[in-house]
ROBABA-801178 format. One line per 5 residues: number of its first residue (from 1); for each residue x, y, z of C-alpha. Coordinates in steps of 0.5 Angstrom, whole numbers. Last residue first. Layout:
<rs>
NUM = X,Y,Z | ...
</rs>
This chain:
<rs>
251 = 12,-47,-130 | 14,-48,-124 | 21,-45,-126 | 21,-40,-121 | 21,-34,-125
246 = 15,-38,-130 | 12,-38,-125 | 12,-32,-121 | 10,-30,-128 | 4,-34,-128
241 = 2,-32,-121 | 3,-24,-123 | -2,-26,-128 | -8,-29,-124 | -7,-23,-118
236 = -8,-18,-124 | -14,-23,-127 | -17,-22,-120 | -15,-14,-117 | -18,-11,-124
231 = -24,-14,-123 | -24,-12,-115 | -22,-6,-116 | -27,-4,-122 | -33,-5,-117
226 = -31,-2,-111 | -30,3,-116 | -37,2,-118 | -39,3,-111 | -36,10,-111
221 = -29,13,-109 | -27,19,-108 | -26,26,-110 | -28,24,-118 | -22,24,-122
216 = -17,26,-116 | -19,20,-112 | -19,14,-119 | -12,15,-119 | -9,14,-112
211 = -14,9,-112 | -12,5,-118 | -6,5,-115 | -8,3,-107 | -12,-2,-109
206 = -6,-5,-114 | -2,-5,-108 | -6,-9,-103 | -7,-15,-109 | 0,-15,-109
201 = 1,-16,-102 | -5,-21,-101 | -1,-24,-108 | 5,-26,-103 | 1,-27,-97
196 = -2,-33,-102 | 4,-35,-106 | 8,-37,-99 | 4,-42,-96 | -1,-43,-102
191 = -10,-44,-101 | -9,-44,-93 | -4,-38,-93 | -9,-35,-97 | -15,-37,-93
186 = -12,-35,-87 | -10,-28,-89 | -17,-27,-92 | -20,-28,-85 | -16,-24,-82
181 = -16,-18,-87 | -23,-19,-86 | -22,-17,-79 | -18,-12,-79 | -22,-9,-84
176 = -29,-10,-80 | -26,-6,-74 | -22,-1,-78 | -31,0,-78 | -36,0,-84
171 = -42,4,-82 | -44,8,-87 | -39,4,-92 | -44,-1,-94 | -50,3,-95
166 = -44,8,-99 | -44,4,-105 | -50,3,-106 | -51,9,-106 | -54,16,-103
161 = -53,22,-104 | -45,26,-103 | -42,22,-107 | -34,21,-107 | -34,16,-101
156 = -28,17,-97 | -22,12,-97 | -20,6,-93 | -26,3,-91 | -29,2,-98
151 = -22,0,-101 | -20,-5,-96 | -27,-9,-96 | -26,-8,-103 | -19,-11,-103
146 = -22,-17,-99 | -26,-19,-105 | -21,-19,-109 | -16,-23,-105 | -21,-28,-104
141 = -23,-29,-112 | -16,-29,-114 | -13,-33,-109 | -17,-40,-110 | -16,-39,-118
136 = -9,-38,-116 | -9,-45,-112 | -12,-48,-117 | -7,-47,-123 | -1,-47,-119
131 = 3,-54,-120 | -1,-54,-127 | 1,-47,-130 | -5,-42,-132 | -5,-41,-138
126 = -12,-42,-140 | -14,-37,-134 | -10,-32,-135 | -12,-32,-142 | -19,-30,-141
121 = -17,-26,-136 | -14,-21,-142 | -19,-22,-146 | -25,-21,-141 | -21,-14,-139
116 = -21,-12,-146 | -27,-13,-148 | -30,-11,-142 | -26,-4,-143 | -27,-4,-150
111 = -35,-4,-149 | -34,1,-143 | -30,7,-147 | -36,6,-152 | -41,8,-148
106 = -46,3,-144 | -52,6,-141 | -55,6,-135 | -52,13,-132 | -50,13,-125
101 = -43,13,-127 | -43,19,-132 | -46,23,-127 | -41,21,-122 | -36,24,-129
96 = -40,30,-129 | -39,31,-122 | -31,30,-123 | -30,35,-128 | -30,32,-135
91 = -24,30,-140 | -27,22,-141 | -22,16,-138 | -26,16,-131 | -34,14,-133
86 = -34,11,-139 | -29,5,-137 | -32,7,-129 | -39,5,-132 | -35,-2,-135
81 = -32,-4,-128 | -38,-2,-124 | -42,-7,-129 | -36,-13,-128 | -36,-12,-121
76 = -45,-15,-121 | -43,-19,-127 | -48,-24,-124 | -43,-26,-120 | -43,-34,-121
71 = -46,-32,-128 | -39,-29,-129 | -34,-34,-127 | -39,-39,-130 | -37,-35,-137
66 = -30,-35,-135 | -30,-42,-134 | -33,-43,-141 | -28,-41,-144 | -23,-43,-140
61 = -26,-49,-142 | -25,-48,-150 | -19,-47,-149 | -16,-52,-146 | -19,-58,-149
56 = -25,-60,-147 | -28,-66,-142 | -23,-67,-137 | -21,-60,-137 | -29,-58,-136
51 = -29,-63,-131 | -23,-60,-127 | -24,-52,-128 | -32,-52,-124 | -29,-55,-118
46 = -24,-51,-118 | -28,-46,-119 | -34,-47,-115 | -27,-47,-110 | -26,-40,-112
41 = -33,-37,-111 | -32,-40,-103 | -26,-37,-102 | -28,-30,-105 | -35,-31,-101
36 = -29,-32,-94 | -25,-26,-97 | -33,-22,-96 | -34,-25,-89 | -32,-19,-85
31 = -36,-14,-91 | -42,-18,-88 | -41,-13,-81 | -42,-7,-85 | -48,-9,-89
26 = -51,-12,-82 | -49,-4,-79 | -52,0,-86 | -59,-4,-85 | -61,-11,-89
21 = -67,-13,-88 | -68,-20,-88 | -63,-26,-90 | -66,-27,-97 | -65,-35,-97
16 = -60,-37,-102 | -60,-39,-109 | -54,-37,-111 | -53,-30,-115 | -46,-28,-111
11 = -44,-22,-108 | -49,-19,-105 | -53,-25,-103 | -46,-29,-101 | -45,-23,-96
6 = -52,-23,-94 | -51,-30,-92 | -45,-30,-89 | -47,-24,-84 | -54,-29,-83
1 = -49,-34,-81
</rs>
């Protein structure tokens, strides 16, 4: 219960009692339960998605299930997000580009990177097909959480000082990934029998992309690319659902 509790306090801004100290080992372990978080965050917004849709017209709530979408995480992934914006589509070497990232303020390459990110989930999200709509909104938060795990325990960390990034990655194990990804195979299988292997492959190949293009900008990754994977991975997952749907017919 405490490796849950600290991942849903990291990940999320529930009010939630603090779980105690958090060392590198308990911040390792909790990444187990990070596809169980993203299981959670999505039924809140399937729960969330039914009420706005019967009180507003499409639009206006997919609006406000963005909005919900992001309180609900403190716009902790979309932060990491918006500085990999500022930091990796600039001409500098890779410790100026870390730099970059550790920087408070935001550039103009992150304002039109959020921007366009929430648009184009904001789109996803209202056109999401009715015979897949909850189960993608299901999929999207666990196979995006699991990509983190996947990525922090997969390619080497970037900085040579400490990070948040780095406290989670210190002591995380192939153990821990295999696990996680156990958990998230479950859940996804649980949420769709056969769109949810299909988007935790999909979600393992857009990680392994943006990695392969984040690792010679900056000699690794960082907590904000963990960041960014993730935000990139959901409205991905979003997308690619709709096209499966409109392939199949579902639509």
């Amino acid at each position: 219960m405490t490796v849950l509790l600290t991942a849903l306090r990291f990940l999320t801004r529930l009010p939630l009692p603090a779980p105690g100290e958090i060392t590198p080992r308990r911040a390792a372990d909790s990444m187990v339960a990070f596809p169980l978080v993203g299981a959670i965050v999505g039924l809140l917004l399937v729960l969330a998605d039914a009420g706005l849709r019967i009180l507003l017209p499409a639009a206006p709530a997919a609006a406000l299930l963005l909005v919900f979408w992001v309180l609900l995480t403190g716009g902790l992934h979309l932060d990491g997000f918006v500085d990999c914006c500022d930091g990796l589509w600039v001409a500098k070497t890779p410790a100026e580009r870390l730099e970059i990232l550790r920087d408070i303020h935001v550039g103009a390459y992150g304002v039109v990177g959020a921007a366009l990110l929430l648009l184009i989930k904001f789109a996803a999200v209202w056109t999401l097909p009715a015979p897949l709509r909850w189960p993608l909104l299901l999929l999207a938060p666990v196979v995006g959480r699991w990509a983190m795990v996947y990525a922090t325990q997969r390619y080497p960390y970037a900085r040579r000082g400490p990070g948040l990034g780095l406290w989670f990655k210190e002591a995380l194990r192939p153990a821990h990934l295999a696990a996680a990804t156990l958990v998230a195979l479950a859940l996804v299988i649980a949420s769709h029998v056969w769109l949810g292997p299909a988007a935790l492959a999909f979600a393992w190949l857009v990680t392994v992309l943006l990695a392969a293009w984040v690792r010679p900008r900056l000699g690794g990754l960082t907590g904000d690319v963990y960041g960014m994977i993730c935000e990139v991975v959901e409205p991905a997952v979003l997308l690619a659902g709709i096209a499966a749907a409109r392939l199949t017919g579902l639509t």
